[in-house]
C-alpha positions in Angstrom: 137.4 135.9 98.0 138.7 139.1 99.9 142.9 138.2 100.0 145.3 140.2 102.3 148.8 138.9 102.4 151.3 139.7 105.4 154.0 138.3 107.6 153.0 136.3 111.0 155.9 134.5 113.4 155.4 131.6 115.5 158.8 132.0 117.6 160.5 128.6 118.2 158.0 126.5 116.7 159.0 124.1 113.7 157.2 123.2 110.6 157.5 121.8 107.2 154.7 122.8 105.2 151.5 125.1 105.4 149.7 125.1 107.8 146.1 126.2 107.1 144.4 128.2 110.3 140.1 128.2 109.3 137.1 129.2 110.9 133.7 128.9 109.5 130.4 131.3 110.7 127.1 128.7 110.3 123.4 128.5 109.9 124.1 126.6 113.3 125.5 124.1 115.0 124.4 120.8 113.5 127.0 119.3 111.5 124.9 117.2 109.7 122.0 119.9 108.6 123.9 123.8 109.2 125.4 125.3 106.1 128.5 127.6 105.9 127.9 131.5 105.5 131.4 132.8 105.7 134.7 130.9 105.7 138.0 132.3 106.2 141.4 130.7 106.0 144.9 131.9 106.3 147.7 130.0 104.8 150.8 130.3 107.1 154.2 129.2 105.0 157.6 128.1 106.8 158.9 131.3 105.3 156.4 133.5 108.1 154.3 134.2 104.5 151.0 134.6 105.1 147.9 134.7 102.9 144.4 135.3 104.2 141.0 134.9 102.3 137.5 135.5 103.7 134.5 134.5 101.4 130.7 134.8 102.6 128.3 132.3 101.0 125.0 131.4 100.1 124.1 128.8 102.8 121.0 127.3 100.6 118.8 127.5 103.3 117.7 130.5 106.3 119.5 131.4 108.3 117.9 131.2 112.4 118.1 134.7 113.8 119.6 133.3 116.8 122.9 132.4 114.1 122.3 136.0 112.7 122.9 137.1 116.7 126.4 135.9 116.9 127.8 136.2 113.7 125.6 139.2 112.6 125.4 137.5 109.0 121.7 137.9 107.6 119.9 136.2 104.5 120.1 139.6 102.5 123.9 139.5 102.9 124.6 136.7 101.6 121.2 136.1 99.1 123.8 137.3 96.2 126.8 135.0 97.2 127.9 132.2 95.7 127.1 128.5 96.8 129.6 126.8 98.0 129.9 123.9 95.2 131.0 127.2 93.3 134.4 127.6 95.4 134.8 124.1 96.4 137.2 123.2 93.8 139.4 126.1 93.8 139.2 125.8 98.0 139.9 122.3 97.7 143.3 122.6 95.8 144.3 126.2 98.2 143.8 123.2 101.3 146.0 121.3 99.2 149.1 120.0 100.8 148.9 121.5 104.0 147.9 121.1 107.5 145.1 122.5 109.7 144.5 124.2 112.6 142.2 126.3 114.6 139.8 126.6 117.6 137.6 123.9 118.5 137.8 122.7 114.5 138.0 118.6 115.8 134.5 119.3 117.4 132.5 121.3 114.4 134.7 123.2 112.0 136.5 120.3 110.7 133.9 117.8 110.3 131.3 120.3 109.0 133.7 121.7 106.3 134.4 118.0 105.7 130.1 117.2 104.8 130.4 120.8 102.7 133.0 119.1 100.3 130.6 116.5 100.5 127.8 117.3 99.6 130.1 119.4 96.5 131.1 115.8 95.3 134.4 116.2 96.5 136.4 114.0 99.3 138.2 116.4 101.9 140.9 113.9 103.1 142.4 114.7 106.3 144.2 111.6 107.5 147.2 112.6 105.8 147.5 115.9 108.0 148.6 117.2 111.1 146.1 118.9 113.2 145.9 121.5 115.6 143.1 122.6 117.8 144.2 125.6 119.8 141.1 125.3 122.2 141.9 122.2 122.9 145.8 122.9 123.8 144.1 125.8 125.9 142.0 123.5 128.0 145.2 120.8 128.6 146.9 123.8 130.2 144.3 125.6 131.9 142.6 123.1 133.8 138.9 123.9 134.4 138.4 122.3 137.8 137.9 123.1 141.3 141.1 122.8 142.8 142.5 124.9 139.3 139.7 127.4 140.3 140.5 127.2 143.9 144.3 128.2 143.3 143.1 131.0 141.1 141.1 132.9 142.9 142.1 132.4 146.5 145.8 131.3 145.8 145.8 128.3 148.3 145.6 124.4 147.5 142.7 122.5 148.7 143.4 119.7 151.5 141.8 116.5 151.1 139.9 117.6 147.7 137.1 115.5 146.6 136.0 115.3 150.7 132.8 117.2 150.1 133.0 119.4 153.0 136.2 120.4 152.1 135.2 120.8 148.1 131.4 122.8 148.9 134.0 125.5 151.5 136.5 125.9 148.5 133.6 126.5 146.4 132.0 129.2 148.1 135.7 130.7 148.8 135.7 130.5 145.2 132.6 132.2 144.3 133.3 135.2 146.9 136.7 135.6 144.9 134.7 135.7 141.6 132.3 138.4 142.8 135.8 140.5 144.1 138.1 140.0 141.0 134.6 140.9 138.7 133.0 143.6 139.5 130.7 143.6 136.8 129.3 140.3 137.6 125.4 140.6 138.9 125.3 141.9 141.9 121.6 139.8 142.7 120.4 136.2 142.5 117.8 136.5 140.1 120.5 138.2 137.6 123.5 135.8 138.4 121.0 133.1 138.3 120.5 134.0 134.3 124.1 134.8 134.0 125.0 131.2 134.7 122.1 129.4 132.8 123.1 127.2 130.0 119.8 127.5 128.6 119.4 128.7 125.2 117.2 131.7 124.2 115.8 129.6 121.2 115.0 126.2 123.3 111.7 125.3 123.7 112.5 123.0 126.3 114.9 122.7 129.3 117.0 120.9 127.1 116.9 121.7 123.6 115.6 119.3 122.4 112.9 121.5 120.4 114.1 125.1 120.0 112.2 127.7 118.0 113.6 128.5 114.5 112.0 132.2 114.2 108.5 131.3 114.9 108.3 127.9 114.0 109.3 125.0 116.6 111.8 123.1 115.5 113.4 119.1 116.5 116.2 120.4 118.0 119.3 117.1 118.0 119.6 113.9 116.1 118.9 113.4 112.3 115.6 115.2 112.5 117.4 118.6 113.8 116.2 121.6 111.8 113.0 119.5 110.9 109.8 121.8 111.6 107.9 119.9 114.7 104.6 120.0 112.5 106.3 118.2 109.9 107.6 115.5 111.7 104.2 114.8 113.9 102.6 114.2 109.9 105.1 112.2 108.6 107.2 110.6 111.1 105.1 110.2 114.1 107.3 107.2 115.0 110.1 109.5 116.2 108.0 111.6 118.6 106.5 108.1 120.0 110.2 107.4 120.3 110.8 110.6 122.5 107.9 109.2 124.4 108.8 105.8 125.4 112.4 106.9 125.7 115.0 108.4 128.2 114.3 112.1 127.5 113.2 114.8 129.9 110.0 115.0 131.5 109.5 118.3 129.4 110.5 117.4 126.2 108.7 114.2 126.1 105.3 116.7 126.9 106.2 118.6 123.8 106.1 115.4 122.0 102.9 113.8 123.3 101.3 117.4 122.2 102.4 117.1 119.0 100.9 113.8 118.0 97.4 115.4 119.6 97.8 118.0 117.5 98.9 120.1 119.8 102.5 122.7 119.1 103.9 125.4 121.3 103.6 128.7 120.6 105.9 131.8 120.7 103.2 134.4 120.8 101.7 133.2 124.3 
């Protein structure tokens, strides 16, 4: 691992032993199926001590180029890496002893770090430590609703909120403060409309539930995620008639009937 050791302050706050801040770049999102391609952790000490290692791995599997766009981490980087059942003993006894934090780590870091240990054999415990999630102390304090939004930009309270009329005129006070404060916000529908879509570049579908992994469409949520649609329409047919017959999106469930014709979407057209 890459080590730098330095000093770091957290004025007025109080603890007993180290705390362990971690982030983890993925093959995805998917707890259950993504792999780790770089981990870093930095061990704070009481003292202010701090010691920082950064290791990329070899995540066993491709990794989506839609991954390789956020964290910039390719297959030939990391094609000579170790695994990481190679570190995880030595990583398991550095977590030793000490408690966590991070951002958004209750959500995906944690628990995903937790099914790398186990599928290494070992058991990560964490009930015996204190946690911190940093995004999640940022949220408590920084409401994200309307009347927080309101108060922002415009500086004024809303009166009666939650009376629609009253919510839908704060709104558009609020929008007209967004496009003032950010200039750089799109100055047209058609390129705000983008700017505020949800949508994913790699979704086949309006909801993800199929996305395209390269070329290749992909089940996109559930225990199948990261399964190749053609594969699943072969040998687990069952699932798609499940999409079918369930509460899924018109769009989706058309992706699914195609599939058990025979029938998969294609990136090129």
């Amino acid at each position: 691992m890459k080590e730098n050791s330095m000093e770091f302050n957290l004025p007025g706050f109080k603890f007993e032993r180290p705390i362990i801040f971690f982030d983890l770049e993925t093959t995805g999102t998917s707890v259950g199926v993504d792999r780790i391609v770089e981990i870093s952790v930095a061990k704070l000490m009481p003292d202010g001590n701090l010691e920082v290692k950064t290791k990329r791995l070899n995540p066993e599997r491709p990794i989506p180029p839609e991954a390789t766009a956020i964290h910039g981490i390719k297959d030939s980087d990391v094609a000579n890496e170790p695994k990481f059942k190679s570190i995880s003993s030595s990583l398991l006894k550095f977590f030793e002893g000490c408690d966590l934090a991070g951002y958004n780590i209750n959500n995906f870091d944690l628990p995903l770090l937790v099914e790398e240990f186990r599928r290494a054999g070992l058991s990560f415990k964490v009930d015996d430590r204190r946690i911190i999630d940093v995004q999640t102390i940022f949220h408590k304090r920084e409401p994200r609703n309307l009347a927080a939004a309101y108060k922002f930009f415009c500086g004024k309270e809303i009166e009666n909120a939650h009376s629609a009329e009253k919510d839908i005129l704060a709104t558009m006070e609020v929008f007209a403060g967004q496009l003032k404060k950010y200039g750089d916000l799109p100055d047209n529908i058609d390129e705000l409309h983008a700017y505020c879509s949800n949508r994913k570049p790699e979704w086949i579908d309006n909801s993800g539930r199929f996305r395209w992994q390269g070329n290749v469409p992909i089940v996109g949520f559930g225990k199948n995620n990261g399964i190749p649609l053609r594969e699943i329409a072969t040998n687990n047919p069952n699932f798609l008639k499940w999409m079918i017959n369930g509460a899924f999106p018109e769009d989706a469930k058309d992706i699914a009937k195609n599939a058990l014709a025979g029938k998969f979407p294609d990136k090129t057209k």
